[in-house]
C-alpha positions in Angstrom: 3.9 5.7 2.1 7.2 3.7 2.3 9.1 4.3 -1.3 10.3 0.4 -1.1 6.5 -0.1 -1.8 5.8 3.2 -3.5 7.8 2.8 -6.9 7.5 5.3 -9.7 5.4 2.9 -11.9 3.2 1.9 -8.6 2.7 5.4 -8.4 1.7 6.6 -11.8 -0.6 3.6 -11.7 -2.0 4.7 -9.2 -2.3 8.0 -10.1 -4.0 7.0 -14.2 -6.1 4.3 -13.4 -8.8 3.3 -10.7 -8.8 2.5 -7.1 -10.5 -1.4 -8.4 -7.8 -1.9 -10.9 -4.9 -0.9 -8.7 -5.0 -2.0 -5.5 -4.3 -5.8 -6.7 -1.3 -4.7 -7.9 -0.7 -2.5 -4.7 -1.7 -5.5 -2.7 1.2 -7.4 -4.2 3.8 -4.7 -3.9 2.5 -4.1 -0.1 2.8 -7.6 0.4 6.6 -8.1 -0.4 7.2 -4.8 1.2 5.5 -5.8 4.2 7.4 -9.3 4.5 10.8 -7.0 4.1 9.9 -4.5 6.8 9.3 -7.4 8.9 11.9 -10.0 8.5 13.3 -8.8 11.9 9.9 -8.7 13.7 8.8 -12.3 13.8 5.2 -11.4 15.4 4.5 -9.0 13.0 5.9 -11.2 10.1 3.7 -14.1 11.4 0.6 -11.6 11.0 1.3 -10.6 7.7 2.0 -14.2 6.2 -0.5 -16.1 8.1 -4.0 -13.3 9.2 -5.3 -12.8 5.8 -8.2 -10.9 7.1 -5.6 -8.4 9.0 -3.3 -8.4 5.6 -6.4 -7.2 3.7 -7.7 -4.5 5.9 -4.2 -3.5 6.1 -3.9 -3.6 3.0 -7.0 -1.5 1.7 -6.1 0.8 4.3 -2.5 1.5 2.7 -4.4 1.3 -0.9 -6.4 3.8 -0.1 -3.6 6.0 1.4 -1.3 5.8 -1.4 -4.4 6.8 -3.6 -4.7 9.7 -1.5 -1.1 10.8 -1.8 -0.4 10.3 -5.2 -4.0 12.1 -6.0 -3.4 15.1 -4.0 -0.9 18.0 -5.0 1.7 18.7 -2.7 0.4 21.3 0.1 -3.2 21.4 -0.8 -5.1 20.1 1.9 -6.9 16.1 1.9 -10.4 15.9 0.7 -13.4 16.5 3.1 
Protein backbone atom coordinates (compact mmCIF):
# COMPACT_ATOMS: atom_id res chain seq x y z
CA UNK A 1 0.00 0.00 0.00
CA UNK A 2 1.14 3.37 -1.40
CA UNK A 3 2.69 5.48 1.72
CA UNK A 4 1.05 8.82 0.16
CA UNK A 5 -2.24 7.00 1.29
CA UNK A 6 -0.70 4.91 4.11
CA UNK A 7 0.29 7.59 6.77
CA UNK A 8 1.50 6.75 10.19
CA UNK A 9 -1.79 7.85 11.92
CA UNK A 10 -3.89 5.92 8.93
CA UNK A 11 -1.95 3.18 9.85
CA UNK A 12 -2.14 2.88 13.61
CA UNK A 13 -5.84 3.51 12.96
CA UNK A 14 -6.04 0.96 11.27
CA UNK A 15 -4.10 -1.20 13.18
CA UNK A 16 -6.40 -0.13 17.05
CA UNK A 17 -9.64 0.12 15.76
CA UNK A 18 -12.20 -1.87 13.48
CA UNK A 19 -12.46 -2.61 9.82
CA UNK A 20 -16.34 -0.52 10.17
CA UNK A 21 -14.87 2.43 11.80
CA UNK A 22 -11.81 2.75 9.61
CA UNK A 23 -12.41 2.32 6.20
CA UNK A 24 -14.46 5.80 6.01
CA UNK A 25 -11.52 7.41 6.91
CA UNK A 26 -9.40 5.12 4.59
CA UNK A 27 -11.97 5.86 1.95
CA UNK A 28 -11.16 9.54 2.22
CA UNK A 29 -7.40 9.15 2.28
CA UNK A 30 -7.67 6.63 -0.84
CA UNK A 31 -9.71 8.99 -2.44
CA UNK A 32 -7.21 12.05 -2.53
CA UNK A 33 -4.52 9.62 -3.08
CA UNK A 34 -6.22 8.13 -5.89
CA UNK A 35 -7.07 11.66 -7.61
CA UNK A 36 -3.07 12.38 -7.14
CA UNK A 37 -1.85 9.12 -8.74
CA UNK A 38 -4.00 9.96 -11.49
CA UNK A 39 -3.76 13.59 -12.38
CA UNK A 40 -1.69 12.41 -15.40
CA UNK A 41 -4.05 9.56 -16.41
CA UNK A 42 -7.25 11.29 -17.42
CA UNK A 43 -9.29 7.85 -18.01
CA UNK A 44 -8.38 6.60 -14.90
CA UNK A 45 -9.02 10.03 -13.13
CA UNK A 46 -12.42 10.22 -14.88
CA UNK A 47 -13.19 6.62 -13.15
CA UNK A 48 -12.22 7.51 -9.93
CA UNK A 49 -14.22 10.99 -9.71
CA UNK A 50 -17.15 10.01 -11.72
CA UNK A 51 -17.86 5.53 -11.16
CA UNK A 52 -18.80 5.60 -7.70
CA UNK A 53 -19.62 1.94 -7.70
CA UNK A 54 -15.95 1.21 -9.21
CA UNK A 55 -14.40 3.92 -6.42
CA UNK A 56 -16.16 1.77 -3.73
CA UNK A 57 -15.14 -1.71 -4.72
CA UNK A 58 -11.84 -0.24 -5.21
CA UNK A 59 -11.96 1.13 -2.39
CA UNK A 60 -12.99 -1.82 0.08
CA UNK A 61 -10.60 -3.73 -1.82
CA UNK A 62 -7.60 -1.41 -0.75
CA UNK A 63 -9.38 -1.18 2.88
CA UNK A 64 -9.21 -4.45 3.30
CA UNK A 65 -5.56 -4.80 2.07
CA UNK A 66 -4.18 -2.10 4.19
CA UNK A 67 -6.05 -4.03 7.18
CA UNK A 68 -4.22 -6.91 6.15
CA UNK A 69 -0.77 -5.30 6.13
CA UNK A 70 -0.85 -3.27 8.96
CA UNK A 71 -2.40 -6.51 11.00
CA UNK A 72 0.11 -8.88 9.96
CA UNK A 73 3.81 -9.05 11.35
CA UNK A 74 6.42 -8.66 8.99
CA UNK A 75 7.41 -12.25 7.42
CA UNK A 76 4.64 -14.22 8.93
CA UNK A 77 2.56 -15.61 6.33
CA UNK A 78 -1.37 -13.95 5.38
CA UNK A 79 -4.24 -15.58 7.04
CA UNK A 80 -5.94 -18.73 5.60
Amino acid sequence: MSEDILGDDLTEMLRNHPPDVVCTAFAQAFFQGAVRMFQRDTEMRNIVLTDAEARDKATRHFCNRALRQVRTPSGAPPPA
